[in-house]
N, C-alpha and C positions, 0 to 999 in steps of 0.2 A: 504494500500500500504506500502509497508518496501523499507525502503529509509537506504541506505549505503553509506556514503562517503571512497573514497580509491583512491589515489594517484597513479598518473600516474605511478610513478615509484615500487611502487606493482606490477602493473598489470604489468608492460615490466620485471622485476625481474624473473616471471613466463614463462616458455621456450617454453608454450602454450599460453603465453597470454589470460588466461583463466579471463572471466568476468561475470560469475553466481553470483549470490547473496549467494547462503549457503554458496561456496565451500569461499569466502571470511570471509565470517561469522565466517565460524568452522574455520578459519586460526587464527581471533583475539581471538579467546578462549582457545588457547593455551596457557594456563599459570599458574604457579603452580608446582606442583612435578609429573615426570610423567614417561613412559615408553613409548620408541619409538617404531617401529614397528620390529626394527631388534632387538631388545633387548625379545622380544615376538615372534616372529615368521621366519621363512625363506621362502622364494618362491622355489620353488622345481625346478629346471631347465628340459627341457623335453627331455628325450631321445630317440632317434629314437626305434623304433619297427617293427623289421623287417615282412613281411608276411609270413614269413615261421618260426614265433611262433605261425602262427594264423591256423596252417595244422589241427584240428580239433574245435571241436563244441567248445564256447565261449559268456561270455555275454560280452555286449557294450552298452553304454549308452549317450543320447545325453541329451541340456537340457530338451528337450521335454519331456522325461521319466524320466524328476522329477517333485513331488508335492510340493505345499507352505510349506510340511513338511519338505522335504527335504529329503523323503522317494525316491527310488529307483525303477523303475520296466526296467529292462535291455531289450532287445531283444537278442535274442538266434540267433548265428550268424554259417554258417559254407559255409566257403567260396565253399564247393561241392554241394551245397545245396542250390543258391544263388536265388530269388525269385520274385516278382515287389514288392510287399510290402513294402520290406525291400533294394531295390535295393538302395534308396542315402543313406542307411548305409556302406554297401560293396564301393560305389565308394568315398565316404571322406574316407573311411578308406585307401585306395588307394593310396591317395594323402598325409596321412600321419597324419589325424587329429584322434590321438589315444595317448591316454596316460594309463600309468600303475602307481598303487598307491600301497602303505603299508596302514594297520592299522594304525589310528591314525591320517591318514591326512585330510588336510579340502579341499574341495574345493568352489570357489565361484565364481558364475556365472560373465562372464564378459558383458552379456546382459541382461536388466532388472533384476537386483542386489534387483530392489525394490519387486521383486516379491518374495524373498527369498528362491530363487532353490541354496540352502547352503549344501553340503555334507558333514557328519562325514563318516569317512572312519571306518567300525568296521569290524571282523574278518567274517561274513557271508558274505560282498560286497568287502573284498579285495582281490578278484582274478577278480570283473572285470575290462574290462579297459572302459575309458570315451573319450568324445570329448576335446581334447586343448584349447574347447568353456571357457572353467573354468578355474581359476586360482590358482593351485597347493600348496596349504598350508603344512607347518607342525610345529608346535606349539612347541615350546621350555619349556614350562610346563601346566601344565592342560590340555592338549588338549578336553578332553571332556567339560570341563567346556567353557575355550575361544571358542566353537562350537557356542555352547548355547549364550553366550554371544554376539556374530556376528547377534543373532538371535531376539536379546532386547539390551540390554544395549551397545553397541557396530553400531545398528544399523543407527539410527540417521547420525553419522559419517560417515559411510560407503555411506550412499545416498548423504551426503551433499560432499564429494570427487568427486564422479559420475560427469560424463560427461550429462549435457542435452542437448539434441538434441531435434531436431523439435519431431520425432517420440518418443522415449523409452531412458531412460536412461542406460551408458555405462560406466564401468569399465575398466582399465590397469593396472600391474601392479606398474606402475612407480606411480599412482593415489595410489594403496594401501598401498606403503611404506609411505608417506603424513600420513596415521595416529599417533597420540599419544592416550594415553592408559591414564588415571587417577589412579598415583601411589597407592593413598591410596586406590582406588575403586578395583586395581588388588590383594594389597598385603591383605585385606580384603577377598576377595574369596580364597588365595593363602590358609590363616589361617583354612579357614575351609573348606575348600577343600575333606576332609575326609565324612564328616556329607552331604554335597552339592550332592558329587559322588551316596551315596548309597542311597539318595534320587533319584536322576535320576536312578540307574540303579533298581531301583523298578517299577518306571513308565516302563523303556523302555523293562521291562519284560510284563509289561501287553500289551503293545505295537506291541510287536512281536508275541504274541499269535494271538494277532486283525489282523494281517497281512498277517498271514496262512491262514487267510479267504477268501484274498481276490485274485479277479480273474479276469484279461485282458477283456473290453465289445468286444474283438472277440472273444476269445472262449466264452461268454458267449451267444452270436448272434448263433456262431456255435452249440453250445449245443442243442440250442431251433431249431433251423432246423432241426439238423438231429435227435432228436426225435421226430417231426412230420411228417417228410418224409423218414426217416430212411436212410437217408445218410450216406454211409459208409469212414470217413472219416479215419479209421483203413487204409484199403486197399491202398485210395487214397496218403495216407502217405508213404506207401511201393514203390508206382508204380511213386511217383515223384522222389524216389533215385535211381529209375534206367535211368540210363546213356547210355547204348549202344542198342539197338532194333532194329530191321530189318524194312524196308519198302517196300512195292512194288512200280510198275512205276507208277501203278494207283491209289495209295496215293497220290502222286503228280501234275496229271493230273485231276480228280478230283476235285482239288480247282480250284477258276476261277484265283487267280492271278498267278498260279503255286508256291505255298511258296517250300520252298526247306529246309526251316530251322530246328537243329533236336527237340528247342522246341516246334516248333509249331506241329511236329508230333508225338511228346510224346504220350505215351498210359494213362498218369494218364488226359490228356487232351480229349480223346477219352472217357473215361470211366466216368470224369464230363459231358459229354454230356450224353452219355447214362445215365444215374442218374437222371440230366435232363428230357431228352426226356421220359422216364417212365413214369412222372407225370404230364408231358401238352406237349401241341402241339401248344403249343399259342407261339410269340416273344414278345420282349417289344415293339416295334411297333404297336402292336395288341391293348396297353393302354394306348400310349400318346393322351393329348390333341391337339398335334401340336409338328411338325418337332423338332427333338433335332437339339438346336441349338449351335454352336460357337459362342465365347465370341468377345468383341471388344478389340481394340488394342489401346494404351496410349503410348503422349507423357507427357515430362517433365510440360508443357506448360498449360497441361488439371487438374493436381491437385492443389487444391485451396484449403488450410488451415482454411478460411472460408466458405467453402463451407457444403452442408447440403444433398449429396450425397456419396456413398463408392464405391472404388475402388475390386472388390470380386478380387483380385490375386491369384494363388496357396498357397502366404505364409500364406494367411488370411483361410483357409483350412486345412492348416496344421494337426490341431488336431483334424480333423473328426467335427468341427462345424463351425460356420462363426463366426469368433474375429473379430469384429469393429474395427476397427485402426483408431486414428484420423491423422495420417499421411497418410494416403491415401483416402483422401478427396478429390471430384472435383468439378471442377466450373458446375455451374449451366447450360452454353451454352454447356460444353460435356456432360452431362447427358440429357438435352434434344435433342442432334445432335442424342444418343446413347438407346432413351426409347426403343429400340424393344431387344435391349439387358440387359432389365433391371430385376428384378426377384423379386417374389412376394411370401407369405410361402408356404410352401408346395412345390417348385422347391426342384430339387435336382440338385448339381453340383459336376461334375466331374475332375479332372484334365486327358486330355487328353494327356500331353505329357513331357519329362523329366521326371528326378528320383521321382518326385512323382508322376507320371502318374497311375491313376485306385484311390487316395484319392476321396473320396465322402463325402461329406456335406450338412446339410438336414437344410434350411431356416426355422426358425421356426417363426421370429419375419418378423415383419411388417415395413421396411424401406425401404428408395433409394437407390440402390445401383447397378450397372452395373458390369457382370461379366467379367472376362480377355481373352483375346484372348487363349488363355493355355488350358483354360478349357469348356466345354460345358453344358449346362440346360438339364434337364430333366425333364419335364412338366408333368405329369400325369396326365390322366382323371380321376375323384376323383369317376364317375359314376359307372368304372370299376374296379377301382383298390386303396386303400390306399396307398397314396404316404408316409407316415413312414413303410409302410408295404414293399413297394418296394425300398425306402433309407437302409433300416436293409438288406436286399434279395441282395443288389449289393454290402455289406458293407462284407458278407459272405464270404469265402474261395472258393465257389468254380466259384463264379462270378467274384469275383477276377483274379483265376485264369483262365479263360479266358481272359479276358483281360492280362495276360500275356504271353499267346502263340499267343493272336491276333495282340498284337502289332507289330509294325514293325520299318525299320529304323536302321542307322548302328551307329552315334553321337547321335544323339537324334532323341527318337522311340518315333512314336505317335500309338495313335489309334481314330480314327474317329465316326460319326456320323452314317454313312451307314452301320459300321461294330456292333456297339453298338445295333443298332437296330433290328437284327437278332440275337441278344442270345437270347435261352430259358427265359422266364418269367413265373412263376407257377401262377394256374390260379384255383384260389378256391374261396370260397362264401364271399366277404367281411366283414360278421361277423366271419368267421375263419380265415382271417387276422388279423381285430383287435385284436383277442385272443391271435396274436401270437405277436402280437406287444404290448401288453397288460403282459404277459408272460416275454419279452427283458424288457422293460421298469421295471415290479416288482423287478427282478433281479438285474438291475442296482441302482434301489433304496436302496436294502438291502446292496449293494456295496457302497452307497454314505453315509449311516448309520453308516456303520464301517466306512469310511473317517473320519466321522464327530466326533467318538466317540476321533478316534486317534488324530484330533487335537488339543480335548477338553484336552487331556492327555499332549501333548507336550506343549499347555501354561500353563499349571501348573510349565512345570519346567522352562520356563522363570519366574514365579512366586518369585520361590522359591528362584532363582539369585536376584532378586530384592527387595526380602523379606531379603536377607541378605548386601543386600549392606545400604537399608534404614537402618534394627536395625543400622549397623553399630559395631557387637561386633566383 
């Protein structure tokens, strides 16, 4: 146990009143010769960006779409062109959570800071713009170096600042001017700075080569389908940029609810079915074990911090797998009020509604945990069909995209259980699913290889800052 003593008038001195043990800690070890934060760096202030810079194609990036590296993979935005996918990127951008950076700048996550989603800003990533999720750096000297430095030696500091919370640690700027800097640890890098640089930018040559390898698990999901069923996603690409199309009355009539809307009668929506319907005649009803179901609904009252059950929300989906959150833990009496909404591996869950509506996540591990009212289970009979084999199949482009002409709704568009169940599902020998899933899976492994090569490479050059700060010349 670490025991701290610190005087009332500390802590009311503080305009948060903040009472963490580091952030007290790192406050008495300030002492000595040193460099403040504005004497090292500035916070970039954010300027508005109008939508009509954004009149064609563009990347954007949230933290999501960065790695522990601090690598970048953007989403390709074009407001003509707008999609479910990618739909709550277009609506924050909407509201204004976009920012635009130069060469040379940092940014640093203001949410889980500890996980180290840290940007250098270099001349290949400075034309896109990011989420205000970050906080706007630009470094007054060495900027490559002070990057790196945020990333080891600098770290420590940076977490013991953070805000803890029940859930994940949090960042402000007002927390980041609070740092100092270790004058002789800085003006030590400043010296060799030269010899430092062109060791880094030798690594982050090898780096970037590793990085032309690698490739988004949707297209690479998409790849492996449509060379097996020859999906023409060529064409599909063409027919979803078309905008204006004729309809008859009995397009309209037709449907049982009479949709009227013009994506849902799109032709590149027409032509996924036919594609479809070529290669089975089967639904996904045809392969569950039982009714897809809707999730249960949560109050404040039902999570329990000691509790030894999880909360499945949409946010815990987010990135196409279930993240365990220990902030969203619940008592014992709502997970047993709620077992028939509980999920076991091999489910697959949906988010059926709001901007992440059609996110799918495949249970792989074996825990308690109750899904959200948001989203829906999808059970598979494992007799009929591989349930990774149909989590990959709904993960694809063009199941997707139904689900985007199915949905409905004017504030917040859902789509349902009854409508889910009537899409096409392909319907081949379960040893030629595994293959295919077998096939995704190879792929994404040769994808986590290159990860792994490139991390091994970026802690070398935390090495090499550390290697110079110990010699000490």
């Amino acid at each position: 146990m670490n025991i701290q003593t610190i005087d009332i008038s500390t802590i009311s001195a503080e305009k948060t009143l903040r009472q963490d043990y580091d952030y007290h800690k790192y406050k008495t070890k300030l002492n000595g010769l040193i460099y403040s934060f504005s004497e090292l760096f500035e916070i970039v202030p954010k300027s508005k960006i109008a939508l009509s810079q954004l009149n064609q194609q563009f990347r954007y990036c949230e933290i999501s779409d960065i790695d522990k590296n601090g690598d970048v993979f953007p989403q390709i935005l074009n407001f003509e062109e707008r999609n479910l996918l990618q739909e709550n990127y277009y609506k924050k951008i909407e509201k204004g959570d976009i920012i635009s950076v130069q060469e040379d700048d940092i940014l640093i996550s203001k949410i889980r800071p500890n996980l180290k989603k840290y940007v250098r800003i270099i001349k290949e990533n400075e034309d896109i713009y990011f989420t205000s999720a970050f906080i706007h750096l630009r470094a007054k000297m060495m900027p490559e170096i002070l990057y790196y430095c945020f990333r080891s030696s600098f770290y420590d500091s940076l977490i013991a600042i953070s805000r803890q919370g029940k859930g994940y640690p949090t960042l402000n700027e007002n927390d980041l001017k609070l740092l100092k800097f270790d004058k002789i640890m800085i003006d030590l890098l400043f010296k060799n700075q030269k010899l430092i640089k062109s060791k880094i930018d030798s690594i982050e040559e090898r780096v970037r080569e590793l990085k032309k390898q690698l490739l988004n698990e949707s297209i690479i999901i998409d790849n492996v389908f449509s060379q097996r069923f020859v999906f023409d996603y060529t064409k599909f690409s063409k027919l979803k940029k078309i905008k204006q199309f004729d309809c008859k009355q009995s397009d309209f009539s037709n449907n049982p609810d009479l949709r009227f809307s013009a994506k849902f009668h799109r032709n590149a929506g027409a032509f996924v079915m036919e594609q479809l319907n070529a290669i089975t005649d089967k639904k996904i009803k045809h392969f569950i074990s039982e009714p897809i179901t809707l999730g249960a609904s949560i109050s404040p009252r039902d999570f329990d911090e000691n509790g030894n059950a999880y909360y499945i929300s949409m946010a815990t989906i987010k990135t196409l797998e279930i993240e365990l959150d220990d902030s969203q833990l619940i008592s014992e009496s709502y997970y047993k009020d709620n077992i028939n909404k509980s999920v076991k591996p091999g489910d697959i869950i949906i988010a059926r509604s709001g901007v992440a509506i059609g996110k799918t996540a495949f249970v792989k591990d074996d825990f308690d945990g109750i899904f959200a009212d948001f989203t829906m289970r999808v059970r598979i009979d494992k007799n009929k069909c591989n349930p990774e084999f149909a989590y990959y199949y709904f993960r694809s482009s063009y199941f997707q995209y139904l689900i985007e002409i199915y949905k409905k709704g004017l504030q917040n568009q859902n789509i349902f259980p009854i409508v889910i169940q009537e899409f096409p599902m392909i319907d081949i020998p379960i040893e030629e699913q595994q293959c295919i899933v077998n096939e995704i899976k190879l792929q994404i492994k040769k994808q986590d290889k290159i990860k792994s090569k490139i991390s091994e490479l970026r802690a070398k050059i935390d090495e090499i800052i550390e290697e110079t700060i110990i010699r000490g010349e």
